[in-house]
TORGUKOL-184617 format. One record per residue (C-alpha): residue in one letter; x, y, z. Coordinates in nm, 2 decimals, always signed. Example, Ala and Ser with C-alpha at 12.3 -4.5 7.8 and 13.67 -1.06 7.14 Angstrom:
BEGIN
<atom><rest>a</rest><u>+1.23</u><v>-0.45</v><w>+0.78</w></atom>
<atom><rest>s</rest><u>+1.37</u><v>-0.11</v><w>+0.71</w></atom>
***
This chain:
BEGIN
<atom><rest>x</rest><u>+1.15</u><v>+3.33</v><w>+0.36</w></atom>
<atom><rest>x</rest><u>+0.76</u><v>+3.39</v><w>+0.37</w></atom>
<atom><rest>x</rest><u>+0.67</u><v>+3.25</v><w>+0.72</w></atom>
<atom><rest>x</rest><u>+0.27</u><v>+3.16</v><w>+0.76</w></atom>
<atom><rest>x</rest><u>+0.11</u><v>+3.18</v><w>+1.06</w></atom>
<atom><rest>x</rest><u>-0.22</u><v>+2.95</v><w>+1.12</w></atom>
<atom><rest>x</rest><u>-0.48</u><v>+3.09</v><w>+1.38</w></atom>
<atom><rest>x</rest><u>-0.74</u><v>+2.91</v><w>+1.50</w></atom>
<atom><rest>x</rest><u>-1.13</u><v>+3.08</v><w>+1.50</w></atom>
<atom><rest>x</rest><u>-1.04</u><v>+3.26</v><w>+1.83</w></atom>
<atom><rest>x</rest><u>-0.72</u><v>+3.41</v><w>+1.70</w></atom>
<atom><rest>x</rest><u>-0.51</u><v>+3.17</v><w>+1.88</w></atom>
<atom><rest>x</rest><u>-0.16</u><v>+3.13</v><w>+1.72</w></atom>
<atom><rest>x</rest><u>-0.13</u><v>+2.79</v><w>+1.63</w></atom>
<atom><rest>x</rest><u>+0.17</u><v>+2.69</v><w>+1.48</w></atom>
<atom><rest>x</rest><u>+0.41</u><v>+2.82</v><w>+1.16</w></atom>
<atom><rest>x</rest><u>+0.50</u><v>+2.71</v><w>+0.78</w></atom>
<atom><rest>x</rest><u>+0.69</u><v>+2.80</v><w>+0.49</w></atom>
<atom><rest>x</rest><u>+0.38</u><v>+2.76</v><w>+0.25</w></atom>
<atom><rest>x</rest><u>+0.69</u><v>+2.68</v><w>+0.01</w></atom>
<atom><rest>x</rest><u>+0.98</u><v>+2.48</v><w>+0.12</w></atom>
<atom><rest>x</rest><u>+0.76</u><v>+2.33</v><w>+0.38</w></atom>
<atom><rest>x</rest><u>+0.49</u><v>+2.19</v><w>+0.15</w></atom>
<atom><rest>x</rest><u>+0.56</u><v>+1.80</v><w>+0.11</w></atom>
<atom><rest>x</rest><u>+0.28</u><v>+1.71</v><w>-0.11</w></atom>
<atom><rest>x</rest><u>-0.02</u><v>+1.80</v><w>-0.30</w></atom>
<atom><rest>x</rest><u>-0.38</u><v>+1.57</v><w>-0.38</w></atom>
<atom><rest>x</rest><u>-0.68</u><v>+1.72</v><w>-0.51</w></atom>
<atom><rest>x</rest><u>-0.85</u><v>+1.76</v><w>-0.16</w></atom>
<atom><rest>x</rest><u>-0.51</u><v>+1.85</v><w>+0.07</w></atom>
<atom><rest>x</rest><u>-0.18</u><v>+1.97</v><w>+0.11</w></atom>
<atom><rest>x</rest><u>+0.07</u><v>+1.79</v><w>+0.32</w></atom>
<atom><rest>x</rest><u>+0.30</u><v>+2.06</v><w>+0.53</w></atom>
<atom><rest>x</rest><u>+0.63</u><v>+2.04</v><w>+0.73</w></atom>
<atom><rest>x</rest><u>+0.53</u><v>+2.29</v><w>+1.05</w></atom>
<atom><rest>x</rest><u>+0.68</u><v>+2.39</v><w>+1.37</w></atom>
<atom><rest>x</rest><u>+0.53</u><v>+2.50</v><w>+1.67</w></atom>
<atom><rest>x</rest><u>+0.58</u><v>+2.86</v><w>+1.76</w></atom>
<atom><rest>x</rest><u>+0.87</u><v>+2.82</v><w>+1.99</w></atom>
<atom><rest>x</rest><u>+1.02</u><v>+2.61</v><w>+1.73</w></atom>
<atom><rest>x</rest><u>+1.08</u><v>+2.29</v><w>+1.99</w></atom>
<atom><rest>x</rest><u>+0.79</u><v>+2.04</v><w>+1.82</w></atom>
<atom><rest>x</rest><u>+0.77</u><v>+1.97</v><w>+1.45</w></atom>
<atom><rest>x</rest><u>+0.49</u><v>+1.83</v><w>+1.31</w></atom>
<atom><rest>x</rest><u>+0.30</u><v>+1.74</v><w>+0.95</w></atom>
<atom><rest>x</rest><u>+0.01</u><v>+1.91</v><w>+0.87</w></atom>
<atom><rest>x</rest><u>-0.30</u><v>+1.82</v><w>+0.68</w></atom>
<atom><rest>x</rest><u>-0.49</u><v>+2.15</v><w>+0.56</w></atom>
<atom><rest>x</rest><u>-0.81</u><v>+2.08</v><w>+0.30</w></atom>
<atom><rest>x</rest><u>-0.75</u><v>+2.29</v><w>+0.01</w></atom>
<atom><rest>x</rest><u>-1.11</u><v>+2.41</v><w>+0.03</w></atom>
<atom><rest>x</rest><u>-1.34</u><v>+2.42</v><w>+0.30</w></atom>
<atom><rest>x</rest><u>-1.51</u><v>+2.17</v><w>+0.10</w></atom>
<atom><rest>x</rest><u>-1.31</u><v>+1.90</v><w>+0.21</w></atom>
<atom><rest>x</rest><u>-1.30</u><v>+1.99</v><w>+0.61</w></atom>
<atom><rest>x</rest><u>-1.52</u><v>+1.66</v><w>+0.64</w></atom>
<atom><rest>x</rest><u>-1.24</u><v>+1.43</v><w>+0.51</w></atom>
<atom><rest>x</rest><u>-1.02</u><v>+1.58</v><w>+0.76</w></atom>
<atom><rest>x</rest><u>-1.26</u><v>+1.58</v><w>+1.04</w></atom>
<atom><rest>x</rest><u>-1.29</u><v>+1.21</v><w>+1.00</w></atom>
<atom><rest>x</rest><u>-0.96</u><v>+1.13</v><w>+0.98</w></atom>
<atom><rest>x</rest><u>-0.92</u><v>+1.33</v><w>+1.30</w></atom>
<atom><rest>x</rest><u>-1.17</u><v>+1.11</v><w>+1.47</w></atom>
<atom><rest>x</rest><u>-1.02</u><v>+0.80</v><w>+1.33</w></atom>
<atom><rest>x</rest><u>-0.66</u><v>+0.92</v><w>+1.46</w></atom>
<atom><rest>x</rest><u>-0.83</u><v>+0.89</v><w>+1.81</w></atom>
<atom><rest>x</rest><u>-1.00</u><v>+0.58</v><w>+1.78</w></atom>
<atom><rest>x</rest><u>-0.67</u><v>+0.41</v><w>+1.65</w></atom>
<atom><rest>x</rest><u>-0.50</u><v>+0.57</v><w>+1.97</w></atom>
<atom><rest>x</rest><u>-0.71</u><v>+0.45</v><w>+2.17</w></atom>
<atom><rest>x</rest><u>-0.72</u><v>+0.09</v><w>+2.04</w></atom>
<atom><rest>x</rest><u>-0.33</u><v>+0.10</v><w>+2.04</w></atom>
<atom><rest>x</rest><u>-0.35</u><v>+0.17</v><w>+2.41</w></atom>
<atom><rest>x</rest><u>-0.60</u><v>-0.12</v><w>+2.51</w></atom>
<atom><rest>x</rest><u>-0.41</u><v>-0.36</v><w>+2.27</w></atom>
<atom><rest>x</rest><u>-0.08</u><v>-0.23</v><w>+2.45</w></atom>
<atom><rest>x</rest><u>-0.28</u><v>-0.31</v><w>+2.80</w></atom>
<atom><rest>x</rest><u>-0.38</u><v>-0.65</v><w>+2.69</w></atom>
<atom><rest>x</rest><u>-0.06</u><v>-0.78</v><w>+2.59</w></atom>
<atom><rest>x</rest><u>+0.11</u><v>-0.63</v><w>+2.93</w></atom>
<atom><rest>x</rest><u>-0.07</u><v>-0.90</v><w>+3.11</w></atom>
<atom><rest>x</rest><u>+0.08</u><v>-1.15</v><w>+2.93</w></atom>
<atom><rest>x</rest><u>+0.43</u><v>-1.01</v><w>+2.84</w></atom>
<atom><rest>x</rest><u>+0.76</u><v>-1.19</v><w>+3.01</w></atom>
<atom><rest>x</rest><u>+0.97</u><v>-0.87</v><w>+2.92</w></atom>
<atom><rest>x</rest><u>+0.82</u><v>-0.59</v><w>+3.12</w></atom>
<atom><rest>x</rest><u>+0.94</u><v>-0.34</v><w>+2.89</w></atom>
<atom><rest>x</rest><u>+0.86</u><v>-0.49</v><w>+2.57</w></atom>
<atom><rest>x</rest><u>+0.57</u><v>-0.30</v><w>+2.41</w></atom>
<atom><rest>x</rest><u>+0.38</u><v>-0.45</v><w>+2.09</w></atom>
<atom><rest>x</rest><u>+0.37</u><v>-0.09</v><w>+1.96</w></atom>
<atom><rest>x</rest><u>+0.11</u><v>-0.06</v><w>+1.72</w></atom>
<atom><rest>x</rest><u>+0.12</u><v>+0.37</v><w>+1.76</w></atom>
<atom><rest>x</rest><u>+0.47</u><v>+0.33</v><w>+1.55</w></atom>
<atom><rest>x</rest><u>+0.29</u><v>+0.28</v><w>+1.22</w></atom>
<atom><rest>x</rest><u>+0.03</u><v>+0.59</v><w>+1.20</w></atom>
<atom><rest>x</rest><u>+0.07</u><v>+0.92</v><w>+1.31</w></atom>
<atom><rest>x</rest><u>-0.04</u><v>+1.08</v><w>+1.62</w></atom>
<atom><rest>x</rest><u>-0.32</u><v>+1.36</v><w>+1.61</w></atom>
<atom><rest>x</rest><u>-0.15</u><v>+1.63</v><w>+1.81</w></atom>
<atom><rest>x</rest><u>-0.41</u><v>+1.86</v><w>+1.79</w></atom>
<atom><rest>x</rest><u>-0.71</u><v>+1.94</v><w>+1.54</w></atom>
<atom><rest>x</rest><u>-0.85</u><v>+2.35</v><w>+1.45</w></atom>
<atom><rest>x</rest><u>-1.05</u><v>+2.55</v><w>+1.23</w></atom>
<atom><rest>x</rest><u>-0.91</u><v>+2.85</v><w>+1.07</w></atom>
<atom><rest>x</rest><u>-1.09</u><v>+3.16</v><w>+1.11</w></atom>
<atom><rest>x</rest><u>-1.26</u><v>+3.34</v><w>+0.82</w></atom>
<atom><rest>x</rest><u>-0.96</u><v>+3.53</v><w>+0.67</w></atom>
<atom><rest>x</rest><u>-0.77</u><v>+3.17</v><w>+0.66</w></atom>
<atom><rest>x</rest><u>-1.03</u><v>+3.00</v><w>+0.46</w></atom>
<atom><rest>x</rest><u>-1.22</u><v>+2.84</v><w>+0.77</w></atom>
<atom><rest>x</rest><u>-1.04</u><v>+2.49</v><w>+0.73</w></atom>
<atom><rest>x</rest><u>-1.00</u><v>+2.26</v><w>+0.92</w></atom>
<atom><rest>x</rest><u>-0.63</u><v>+2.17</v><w>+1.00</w></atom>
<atom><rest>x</rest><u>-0.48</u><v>+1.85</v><w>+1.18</w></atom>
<atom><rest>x</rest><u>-0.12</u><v>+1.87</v><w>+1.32</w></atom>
<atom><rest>x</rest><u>+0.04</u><v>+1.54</v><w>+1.32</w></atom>
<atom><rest>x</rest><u>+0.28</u><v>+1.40</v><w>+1.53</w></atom>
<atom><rest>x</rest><u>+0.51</u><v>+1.05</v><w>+1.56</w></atom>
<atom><rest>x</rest><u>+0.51</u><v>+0.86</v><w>+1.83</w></atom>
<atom><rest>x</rest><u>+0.95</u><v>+0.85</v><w>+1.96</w></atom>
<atom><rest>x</rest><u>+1.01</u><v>+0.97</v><w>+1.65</w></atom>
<atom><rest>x</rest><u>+1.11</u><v>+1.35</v><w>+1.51</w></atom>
<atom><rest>x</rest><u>+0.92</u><v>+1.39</v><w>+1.19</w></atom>
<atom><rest>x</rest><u>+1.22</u><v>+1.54</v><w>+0.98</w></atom>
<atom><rest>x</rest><u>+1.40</u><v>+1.23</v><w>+1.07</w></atom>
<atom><rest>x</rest><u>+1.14</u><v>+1.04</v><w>+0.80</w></atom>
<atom><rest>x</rest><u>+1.15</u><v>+1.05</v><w>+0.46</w></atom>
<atom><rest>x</rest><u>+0.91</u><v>+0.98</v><w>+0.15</w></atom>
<atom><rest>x</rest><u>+0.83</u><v>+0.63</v><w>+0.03</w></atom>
<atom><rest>x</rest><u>+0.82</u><v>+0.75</v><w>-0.28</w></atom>
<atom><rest>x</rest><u>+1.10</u><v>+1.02</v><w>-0.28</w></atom>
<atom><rest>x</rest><u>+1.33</u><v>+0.70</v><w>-0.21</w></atom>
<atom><rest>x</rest><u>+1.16</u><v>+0.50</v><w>-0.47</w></atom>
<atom><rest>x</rest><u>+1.28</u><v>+0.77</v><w>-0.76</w></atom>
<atom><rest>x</rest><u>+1.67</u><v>+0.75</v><w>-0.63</w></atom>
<atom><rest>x</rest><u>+1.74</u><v>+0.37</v><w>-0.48</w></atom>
<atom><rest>x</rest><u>+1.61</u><v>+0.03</v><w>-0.55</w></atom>
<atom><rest>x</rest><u>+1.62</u><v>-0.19</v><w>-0.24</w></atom>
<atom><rest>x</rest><u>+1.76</u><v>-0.52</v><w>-0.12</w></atom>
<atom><rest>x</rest><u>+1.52</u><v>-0.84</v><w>-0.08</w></atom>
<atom><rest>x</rest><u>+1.58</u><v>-0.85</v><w>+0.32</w></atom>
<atom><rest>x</rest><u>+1.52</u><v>-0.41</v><w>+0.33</w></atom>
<atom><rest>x</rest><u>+1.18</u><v>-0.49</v><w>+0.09</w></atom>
<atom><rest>x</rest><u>+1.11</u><v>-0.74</v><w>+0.34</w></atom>
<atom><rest>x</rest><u>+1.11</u><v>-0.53</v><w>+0.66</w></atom>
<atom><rest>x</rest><u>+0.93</u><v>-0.28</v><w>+0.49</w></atom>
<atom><rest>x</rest><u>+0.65</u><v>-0.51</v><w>+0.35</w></atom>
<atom><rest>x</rest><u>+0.66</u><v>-0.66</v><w>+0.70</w></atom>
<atom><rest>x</rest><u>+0.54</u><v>-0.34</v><w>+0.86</w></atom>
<atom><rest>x</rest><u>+0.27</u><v>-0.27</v><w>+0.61</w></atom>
<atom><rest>x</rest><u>+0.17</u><v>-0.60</v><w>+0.74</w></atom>
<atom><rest>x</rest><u>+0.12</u><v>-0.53</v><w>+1.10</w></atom>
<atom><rest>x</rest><u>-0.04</u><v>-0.20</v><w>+1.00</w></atom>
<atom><rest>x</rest><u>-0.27</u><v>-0.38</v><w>+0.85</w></atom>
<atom><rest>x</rest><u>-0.33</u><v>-0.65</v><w>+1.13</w></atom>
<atom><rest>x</rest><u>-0.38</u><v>-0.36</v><w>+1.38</w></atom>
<atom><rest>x</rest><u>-0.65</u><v>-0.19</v><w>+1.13</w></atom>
<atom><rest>x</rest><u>-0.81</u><v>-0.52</v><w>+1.10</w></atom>
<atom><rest>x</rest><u>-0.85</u><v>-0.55</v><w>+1.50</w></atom>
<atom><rest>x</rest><u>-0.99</u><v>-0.20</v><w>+1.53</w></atom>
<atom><rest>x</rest><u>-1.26</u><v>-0.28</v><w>+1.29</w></atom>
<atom><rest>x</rest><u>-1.04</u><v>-0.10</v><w>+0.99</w></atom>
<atom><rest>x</rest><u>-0.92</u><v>-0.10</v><w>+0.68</w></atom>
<atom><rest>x</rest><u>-0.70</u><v>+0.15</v><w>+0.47</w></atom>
<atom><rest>x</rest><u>-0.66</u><v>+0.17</v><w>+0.10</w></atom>
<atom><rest>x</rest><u>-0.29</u><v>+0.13</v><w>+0.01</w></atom>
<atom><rest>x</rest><u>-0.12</u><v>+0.47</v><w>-0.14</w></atom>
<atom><rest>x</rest><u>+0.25</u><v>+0.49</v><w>-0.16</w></atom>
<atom><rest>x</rest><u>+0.26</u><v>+0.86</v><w>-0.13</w></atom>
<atom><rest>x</rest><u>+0.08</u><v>+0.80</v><w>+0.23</w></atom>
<atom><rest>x</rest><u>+0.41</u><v>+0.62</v><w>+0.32</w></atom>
<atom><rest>x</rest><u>+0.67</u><v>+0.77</v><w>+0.50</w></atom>
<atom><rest>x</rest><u>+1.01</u><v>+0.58</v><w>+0.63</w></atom>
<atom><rest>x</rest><u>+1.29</u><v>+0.61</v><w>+0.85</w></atom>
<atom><rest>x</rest><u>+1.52</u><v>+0.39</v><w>+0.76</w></atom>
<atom><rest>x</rest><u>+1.80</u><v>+0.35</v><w>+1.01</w></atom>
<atom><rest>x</rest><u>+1.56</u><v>+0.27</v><w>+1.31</w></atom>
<atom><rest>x</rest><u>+1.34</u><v>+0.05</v><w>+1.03</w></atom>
<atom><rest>x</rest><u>+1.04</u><v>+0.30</v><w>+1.09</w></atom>
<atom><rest>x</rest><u>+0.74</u><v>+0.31</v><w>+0.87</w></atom>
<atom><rest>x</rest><u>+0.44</u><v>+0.52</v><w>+0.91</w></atom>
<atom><rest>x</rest><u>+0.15</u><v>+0.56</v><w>+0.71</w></atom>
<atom><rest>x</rest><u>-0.03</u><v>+0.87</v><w>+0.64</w></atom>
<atom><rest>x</rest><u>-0.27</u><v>+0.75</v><w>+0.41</w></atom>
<atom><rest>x</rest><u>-0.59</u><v>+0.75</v><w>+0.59</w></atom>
<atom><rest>x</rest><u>-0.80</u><v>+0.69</v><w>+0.31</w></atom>
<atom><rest>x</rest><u>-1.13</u><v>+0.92</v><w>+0.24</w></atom>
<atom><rest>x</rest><u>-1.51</u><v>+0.83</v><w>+0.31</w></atom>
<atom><rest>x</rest><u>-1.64</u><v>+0.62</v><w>+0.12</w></atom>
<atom><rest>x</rest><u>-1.34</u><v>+0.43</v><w>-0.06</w></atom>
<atom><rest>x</rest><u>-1.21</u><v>+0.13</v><w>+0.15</w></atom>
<atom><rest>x</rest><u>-1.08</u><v>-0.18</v><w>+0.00</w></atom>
<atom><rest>x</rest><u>-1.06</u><v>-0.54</v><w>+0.12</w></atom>
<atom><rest>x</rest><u>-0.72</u><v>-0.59</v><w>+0.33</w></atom>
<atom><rest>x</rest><u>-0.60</u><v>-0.83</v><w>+0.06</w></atom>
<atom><rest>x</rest><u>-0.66</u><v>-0.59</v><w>-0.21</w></atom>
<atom><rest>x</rest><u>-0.45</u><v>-0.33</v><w>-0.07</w></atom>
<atom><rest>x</rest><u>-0.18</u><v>-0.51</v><w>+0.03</w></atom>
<atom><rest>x</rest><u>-0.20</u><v>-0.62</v><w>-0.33</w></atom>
<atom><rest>x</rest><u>-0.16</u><v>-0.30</v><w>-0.40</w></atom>
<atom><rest>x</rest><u>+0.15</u><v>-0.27</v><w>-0.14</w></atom>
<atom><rest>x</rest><u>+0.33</u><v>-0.58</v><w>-0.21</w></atom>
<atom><rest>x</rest><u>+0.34</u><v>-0.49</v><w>-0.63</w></atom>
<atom><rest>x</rest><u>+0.50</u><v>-0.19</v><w>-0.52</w></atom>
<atom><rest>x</rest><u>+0.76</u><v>-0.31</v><w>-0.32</w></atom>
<atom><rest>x</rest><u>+0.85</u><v>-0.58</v><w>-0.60</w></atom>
<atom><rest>x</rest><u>+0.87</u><v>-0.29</v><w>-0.82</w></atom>
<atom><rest>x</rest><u>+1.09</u><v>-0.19</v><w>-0.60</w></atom>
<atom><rest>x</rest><u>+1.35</u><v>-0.42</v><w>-0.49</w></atom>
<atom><rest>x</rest><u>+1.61</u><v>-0.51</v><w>-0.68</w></atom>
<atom><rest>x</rest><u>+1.75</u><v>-0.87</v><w>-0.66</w></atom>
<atom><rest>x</rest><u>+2.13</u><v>-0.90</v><w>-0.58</w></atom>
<atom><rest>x</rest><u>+2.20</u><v>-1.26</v><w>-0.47</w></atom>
<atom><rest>x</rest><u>+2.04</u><v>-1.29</v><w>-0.11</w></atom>
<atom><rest>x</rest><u>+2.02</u><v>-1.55</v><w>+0.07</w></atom>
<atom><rest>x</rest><u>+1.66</u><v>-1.69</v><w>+0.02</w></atom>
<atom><rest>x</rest><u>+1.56</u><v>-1.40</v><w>-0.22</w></atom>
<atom><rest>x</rest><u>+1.40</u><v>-1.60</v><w>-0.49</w></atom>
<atom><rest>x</rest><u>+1.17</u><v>-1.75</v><w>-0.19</w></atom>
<atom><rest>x</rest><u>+1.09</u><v>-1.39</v><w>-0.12</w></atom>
<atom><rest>x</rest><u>+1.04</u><v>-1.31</v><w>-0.48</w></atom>
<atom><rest>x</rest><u>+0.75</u><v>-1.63</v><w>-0.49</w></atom>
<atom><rest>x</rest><u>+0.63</u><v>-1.51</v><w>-0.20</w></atom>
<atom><rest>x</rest><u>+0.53</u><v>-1.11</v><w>-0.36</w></atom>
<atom><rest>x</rest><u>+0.44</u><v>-1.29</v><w>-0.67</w></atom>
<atom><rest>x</rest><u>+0.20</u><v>-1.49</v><w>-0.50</w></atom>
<atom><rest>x</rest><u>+0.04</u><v>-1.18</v><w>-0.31</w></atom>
<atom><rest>x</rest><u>+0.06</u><v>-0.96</v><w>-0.63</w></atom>
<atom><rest>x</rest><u>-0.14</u><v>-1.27</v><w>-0.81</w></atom>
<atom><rest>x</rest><u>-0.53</u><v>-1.18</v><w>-0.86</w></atom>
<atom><rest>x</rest><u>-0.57</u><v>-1.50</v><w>-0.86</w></atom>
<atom><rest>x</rest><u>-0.46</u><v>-1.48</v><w>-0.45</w></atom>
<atom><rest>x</rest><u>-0.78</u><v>-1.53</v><w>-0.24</w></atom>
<atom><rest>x</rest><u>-0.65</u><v>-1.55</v><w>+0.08</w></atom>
<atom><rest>x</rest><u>-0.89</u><v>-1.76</v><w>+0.31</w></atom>
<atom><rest>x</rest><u>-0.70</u><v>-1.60</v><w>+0.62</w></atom>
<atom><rest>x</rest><u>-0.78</u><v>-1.30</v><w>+0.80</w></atom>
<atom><rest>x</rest><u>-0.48</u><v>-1.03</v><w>+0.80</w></atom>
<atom><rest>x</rest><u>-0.35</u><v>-1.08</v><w>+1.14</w></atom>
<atom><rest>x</rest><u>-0.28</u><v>-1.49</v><w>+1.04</w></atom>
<atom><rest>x</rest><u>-0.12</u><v>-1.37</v><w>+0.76</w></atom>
<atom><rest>x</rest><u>+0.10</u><v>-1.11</v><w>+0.94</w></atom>
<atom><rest>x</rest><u>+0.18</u><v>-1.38</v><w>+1.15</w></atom>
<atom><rest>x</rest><u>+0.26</u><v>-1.64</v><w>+0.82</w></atom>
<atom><rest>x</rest><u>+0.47</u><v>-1.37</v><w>+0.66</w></atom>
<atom><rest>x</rest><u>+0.68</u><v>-1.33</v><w>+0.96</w></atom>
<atom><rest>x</rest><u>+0.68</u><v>-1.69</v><w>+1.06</w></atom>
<atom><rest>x</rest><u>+0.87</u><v>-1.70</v><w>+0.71</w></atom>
<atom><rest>x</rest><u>+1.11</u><v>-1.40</v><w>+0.76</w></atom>
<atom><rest>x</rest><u>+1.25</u><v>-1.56</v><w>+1.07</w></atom>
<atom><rest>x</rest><u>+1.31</u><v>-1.90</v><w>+0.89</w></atom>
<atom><rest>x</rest><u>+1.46</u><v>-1.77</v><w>+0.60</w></atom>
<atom><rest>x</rest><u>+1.69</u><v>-1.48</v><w>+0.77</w></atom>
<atom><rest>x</rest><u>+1.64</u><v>-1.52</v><w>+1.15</w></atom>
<atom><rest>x</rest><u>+1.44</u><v>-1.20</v><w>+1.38</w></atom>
<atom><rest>x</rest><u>+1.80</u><v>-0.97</v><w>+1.37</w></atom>
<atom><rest>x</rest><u>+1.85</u><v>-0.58</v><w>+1.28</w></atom>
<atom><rest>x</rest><u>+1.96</u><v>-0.58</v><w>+0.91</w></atom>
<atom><rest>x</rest><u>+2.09</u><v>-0.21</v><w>+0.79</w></atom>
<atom><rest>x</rest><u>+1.87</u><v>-0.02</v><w>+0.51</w></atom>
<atom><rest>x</rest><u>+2.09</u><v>-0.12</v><w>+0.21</w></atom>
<atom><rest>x</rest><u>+1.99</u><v>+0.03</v><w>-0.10</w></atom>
<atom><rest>x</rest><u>+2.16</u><v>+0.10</v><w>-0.47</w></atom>
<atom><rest>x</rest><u>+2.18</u><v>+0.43</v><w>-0.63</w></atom>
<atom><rest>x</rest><u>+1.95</u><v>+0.44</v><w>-0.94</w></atom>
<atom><rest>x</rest><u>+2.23</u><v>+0.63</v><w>-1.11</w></atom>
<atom><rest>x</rest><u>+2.56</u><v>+0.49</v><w>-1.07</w></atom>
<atom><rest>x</rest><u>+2.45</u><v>+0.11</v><w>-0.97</w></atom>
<atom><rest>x</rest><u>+2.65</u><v>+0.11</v><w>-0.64</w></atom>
<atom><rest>x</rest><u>+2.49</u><v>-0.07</v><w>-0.31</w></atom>
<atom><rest>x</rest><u>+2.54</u><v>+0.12</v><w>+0.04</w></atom>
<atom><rest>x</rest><u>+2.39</u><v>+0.06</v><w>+0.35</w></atom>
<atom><rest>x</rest><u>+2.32</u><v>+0.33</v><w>+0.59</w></atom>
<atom><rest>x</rest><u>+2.62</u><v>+0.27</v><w>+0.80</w></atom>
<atom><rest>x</rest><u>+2.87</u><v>+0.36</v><w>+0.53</w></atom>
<atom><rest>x</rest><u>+2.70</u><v>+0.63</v><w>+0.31</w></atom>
<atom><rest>x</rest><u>+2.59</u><v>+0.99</v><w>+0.38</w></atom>
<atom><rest>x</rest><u>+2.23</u><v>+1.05</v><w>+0.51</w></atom>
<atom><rest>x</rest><u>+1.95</u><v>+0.96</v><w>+0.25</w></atom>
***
C-alpha cells in the first residue's frame, strides 16, 4: 500500500492517504479522500482541488464551514434559553461537516489547498454514500421519510444563516443506524439555487428511491413528494415553515419514534432492517 503524506508550506506533516483505496470520489474540480491523522486516532474526509486552479472553491467553502459553525452555536445558545430539557440540543452541526483544519501544500505537492473534514459525534467511516446505497437498496416510505426530513432541516438552518445549497446526491453521506445525514455538497461560487428548487431536486431523488411496500400512510407520503417534485409547486412559504409542515405531517401520520433503516436488496427483492442483516 502506497501511503501519501500531505505537508503543509512549512513542511509540517499533516495527515496520511492511500491516494487509492482511500479516494471516495472524483468531480472535475476535487477529489474526495478518506485520511487519518498521523497517529492514526482521528479520521477525517478530505477535499484536495485537483489543480491549484480551484484553491478558491475550497477556500470558500472553508470560510463557509466556519460561518455555519458559528451560526450552529448561537442558534444552539438561543434555543438553551428556552429549552425545558437541559440536555436537549437542536443540533444543527449534525448535518454538515466540521472544518477540522484548512492548508496549503507546498510547491512539490502542487500548492493546494486542502480542507480536512470532520463529523460532529460521529466517526466518518461509520457513514456511507447516498448514492453507493442508492445502486444496492431501494428504501421504505417511513426510511425515505427520515431522510427527506433531514434534508429539510439542513435546509431550514441554511436558510437562517443567510444560505442556500444546491442539492447533489453525491454530496450526501448517511449513517443509517443512528439516522445520520450529512451533506458535503457545499456548492461552488457562483451556482446557488432557490431552496425550493433544490429540494426539488432532493425530494425526486428520494422518490426515485423508495420503494412502496404497504406502509401505513405511504400513499399520503407518495402525494406529498409528488407535490414537491411538481414544477408547478411554488411554495409561498419560507423553508423553515415548511420544515416545520413536513414534520407536523410525519408525526400525524407515523408518530415522532425511532424507526430502523429498512431497505430491500436490489438483487434478490428481500427487505432487512439494520437490526437483522449484516452491516451495509
Amino acid at each position: 500500500m502506497i501511503v501519501l503524506i500531505l505537508l503543509d508550506t512549512n513542511g509540517v506533516e499533516m495527515c496520511e492517504l492511500d491516494p487509492e483505496s482511500g479516494l471516495l470520489s472524483v468531480t472535475d474540480w476535487f477529489r474526495l479522500y478518506f485520511a487519518k491523522s498521523l497517529d492514526g486516532k482521528q479520521s477525517y474526509l478530505m477535499r484536495v482541488p485537483t489543480d491549484a486552479y480551484f484553491n478558491g472553491e475550497i477556500n470558500m467553502e472553508a470560510e463557509m464551514l466556519i460561518h455555519l459553525d458559528a451560526c450552529s452555536e448561537n442558534i444552539e445558545a438561543e434555543y438553551a434559553k428556552e429549552k425545558k430539557n437541559s440536555k436537549a440540543r437542536v443540533h444543527y452541526d449534525w448535518l454538515i461537516p466540521k472544518l477540522a483544519a484548512t492548508f496549503l501544500t507546498g510547491e512539490d505537492q502542487g500548492h493546494r489547498q486542502i480542507n480536512l473534514l470532520s463529523i460532529v459525534d460521529g466517526k466518518v467511516e461509520d457513514f456511507v454514500p447516498m448514492a453507493k446505497l442508492i445502486e444496492k437498496y431501494k428504501v421504505d416510505a417511513k426510511t425515505a421519510a427520515w431522510i427527506l426530513g433531514r434534508l429539510y432541516k439542513l435546509q431550514s438552518f441554511l436558510e437562517m444563516c443567510g444560505g442556500l445549497y444546491n442539492f447533489d446526491v453525491d454530496g450526501v453521506i448517511l449513517e443509517p443506524r443512528m439516522h445520520r445525514l450529512v451533506y458535503l455538497g457545499m456548492p461552488r461560487s457562483g451556482e446557488l439555487m432557490r431552496w425550493n428548487d433544490s429540494l426539488r431536486n432532493a425530494t425526486a431523488a428520494i422518490n426515485d428511491w423508495v420503494e412502496f411496500n404497504g406502509t401505513e400512510h405511504e400513499e399520503d407520503f407518495r402525494k406529498l413528494l409528488d407535490w414537491t417534485c411538481s414544477k408547478d409547486n411554488s411554495r409561498k412559504m419560507t423553508g423553515v415553515e415548511a420544515h416545520h409542515e413536513f414534520y407536523d405531517k410525519l408525526d400525524e401520520w407515523w408518530g415522532h419514534a425511532y424507526y430502523p433503516f429498512t431497505y430491500m436488496e436490489r438483487d434478490t427483492g428481500t427487505w432487512h432492517t439494520i437490526t437483522d442483516a449484516p452491516k451495509l
